[in-house]
N, C-alpha and C positions, 0 to 999 in steps of 0.2 A: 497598705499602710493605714495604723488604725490612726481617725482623726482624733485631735488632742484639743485639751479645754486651754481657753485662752484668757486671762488677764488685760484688762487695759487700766491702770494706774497713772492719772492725769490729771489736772484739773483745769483746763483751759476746754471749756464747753465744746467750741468747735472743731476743737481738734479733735475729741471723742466721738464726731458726729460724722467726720471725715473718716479718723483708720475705721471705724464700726463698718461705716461704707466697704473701704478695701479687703478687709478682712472677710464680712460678708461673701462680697464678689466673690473670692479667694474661691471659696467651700472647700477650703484646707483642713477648717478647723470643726469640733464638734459645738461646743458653746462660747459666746465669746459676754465676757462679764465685767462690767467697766466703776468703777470707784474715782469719787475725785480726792480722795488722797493715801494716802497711805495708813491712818489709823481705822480709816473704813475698809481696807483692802487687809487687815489684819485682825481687827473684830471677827469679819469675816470668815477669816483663816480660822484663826481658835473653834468658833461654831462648828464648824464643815467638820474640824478633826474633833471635837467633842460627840459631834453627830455620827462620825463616820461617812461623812457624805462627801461627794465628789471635791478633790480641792485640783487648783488646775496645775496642767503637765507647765505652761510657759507663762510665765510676767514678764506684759510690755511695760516697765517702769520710769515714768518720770522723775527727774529728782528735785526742782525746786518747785515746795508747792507747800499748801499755807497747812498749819496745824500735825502735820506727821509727814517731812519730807523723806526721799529717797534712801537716802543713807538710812535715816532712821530707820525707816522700814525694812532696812535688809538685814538689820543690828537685830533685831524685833523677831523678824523670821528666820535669823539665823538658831534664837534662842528654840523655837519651837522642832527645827531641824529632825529632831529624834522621833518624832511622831511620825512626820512621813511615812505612807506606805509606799511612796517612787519621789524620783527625785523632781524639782519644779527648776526650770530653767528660766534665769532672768534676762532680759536685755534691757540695759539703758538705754532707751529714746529721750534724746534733747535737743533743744537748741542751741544750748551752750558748746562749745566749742574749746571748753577751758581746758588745756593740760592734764592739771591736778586733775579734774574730773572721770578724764579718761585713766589717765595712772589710776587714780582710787577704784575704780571697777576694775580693775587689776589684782585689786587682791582679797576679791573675792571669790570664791570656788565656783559659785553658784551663777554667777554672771560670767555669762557667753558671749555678749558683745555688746558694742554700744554704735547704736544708730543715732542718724542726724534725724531732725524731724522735714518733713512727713514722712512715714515710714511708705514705705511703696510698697507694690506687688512682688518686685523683686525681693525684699527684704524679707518680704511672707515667705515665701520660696525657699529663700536660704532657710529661714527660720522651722519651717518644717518638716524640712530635710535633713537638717541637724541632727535629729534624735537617732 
């Protein structure tokens, strides 16, 4: 299985300091690359496919977070969509527990699941294996 580049889209310090850890541990993944929000996880993106350069196979995506939340970000990346040379698989990680939340990643194509936070070893696992 070839390993796959990873997103972490979050802005809560400690928590990027924590999956970084689990992910690490993991060695599931090839690079794991962390942004605290969503218009820095999109800048980002634009570069990388302006550049050609590596964009990642999965985003761990937070959604409320200050300056370009979640949603937005997936509105944003939906736009860019065509450029893709593979496709980039989302999950919502949160803490939020809200209904609408989980319905709303529901319709989107590109979102694969939504986890509760902390994201565990298990969630690597499934996440990995998905592809």
């Amino acid at each position: 299985m070839t390993k796959k580049a990873i997103w972490v889209i979050d802005d809560d310090a400690i928590y990027q300091i924590i999956v970084n850890k689990i992910i690490q541990r993991s060695e599931m993944f090839s690079t794991i690359t962390s942004f605290k929000n969503g218009k820095e996880a999109i800048d980002t993106l634009h570069n990388r496919l302006d550049n050609n350069d590596i964009i990642p196979d999965i985003i761990l995506l937070d959604i409320n977070m200050p300056i370009m939340d979640g949603w937005e970000f997936m509105e944003k990346m939906g736009l860019l969509k065509s450029k893709f040379s593979k496709n980039i698989t989302v999950y919502i990680v949160s803490s939020s527990i809200a209904t609408e939340d989980k319905n709303k990643s529901k319709t989107y194509s590109d979102i694969l699941g939504y986890l509760s936070k902390p994201v565990t070893m298990n969630d690597l696992e499934l996440i990995a294996s998905n592809d």
